[in-house]
N, C-alpha and C positions, 0 to 999 in steps of 0.2 A: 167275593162274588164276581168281581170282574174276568178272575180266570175261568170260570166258568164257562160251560153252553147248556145252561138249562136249570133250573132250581127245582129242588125235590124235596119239599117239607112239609109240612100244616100250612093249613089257609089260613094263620093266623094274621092281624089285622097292623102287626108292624115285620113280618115276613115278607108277605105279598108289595108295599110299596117300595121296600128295596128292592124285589128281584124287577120292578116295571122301570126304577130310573136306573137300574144297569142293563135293561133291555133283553132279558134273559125270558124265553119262556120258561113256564110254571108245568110240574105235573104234580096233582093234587089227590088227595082220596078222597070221598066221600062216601061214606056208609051211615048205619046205623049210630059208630059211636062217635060220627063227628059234632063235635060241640055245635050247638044250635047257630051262635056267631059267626061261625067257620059255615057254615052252610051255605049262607048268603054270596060270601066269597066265590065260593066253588061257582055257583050261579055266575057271579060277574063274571069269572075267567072263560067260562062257556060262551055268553054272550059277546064278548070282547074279541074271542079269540085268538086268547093270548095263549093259550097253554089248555095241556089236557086232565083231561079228570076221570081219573078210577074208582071202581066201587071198591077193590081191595088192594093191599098189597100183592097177591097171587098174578094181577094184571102188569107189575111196574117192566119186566120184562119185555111185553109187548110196546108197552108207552114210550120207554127208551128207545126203542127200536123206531116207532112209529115217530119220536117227535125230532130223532136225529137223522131224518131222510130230508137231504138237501132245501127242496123246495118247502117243506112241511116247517122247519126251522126257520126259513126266511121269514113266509108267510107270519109265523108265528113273535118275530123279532120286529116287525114291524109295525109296534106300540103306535 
């Protein structure tokens, strides 16, 4: 994860604390057939503004684009 700039997985609940102490923002899905656990998640990453969150995959496209714009990445690494 360290080489990373950005983590792209499920909100699952031992995913998301690694990508916040490698300081990585998160892009997330949320739809219909996210596990009800993972939901909550999604919420935090919202609220925190760590990382963005799609209703599909059709979106990731945009989100990559959108989360590796200089200032938007900073903002976003600044756990």
């Amino acid at each position: 994860m360290h080489a990373g700039r950005f983590f792209g997985w499920q909100a699952g609940p031992a995913a998301l604390p690694e990508a916040m102490m490698s300081k990585l923002p998160v892009i997330l899905e949320c739809n219909a057939w996210t596990l009800p656990q993972e939901r909550y998640n999604t919420e935090w990453v919202r609220e925190k503004r760590v990382g963005i969150v799609l209703r599909g995959i059709s979106g990731n496209r945009r989100g990559v684009k959108q989360l590796l714009e200089p200032a938007t990445l900073e903002e976003f690494r600044a756990i």
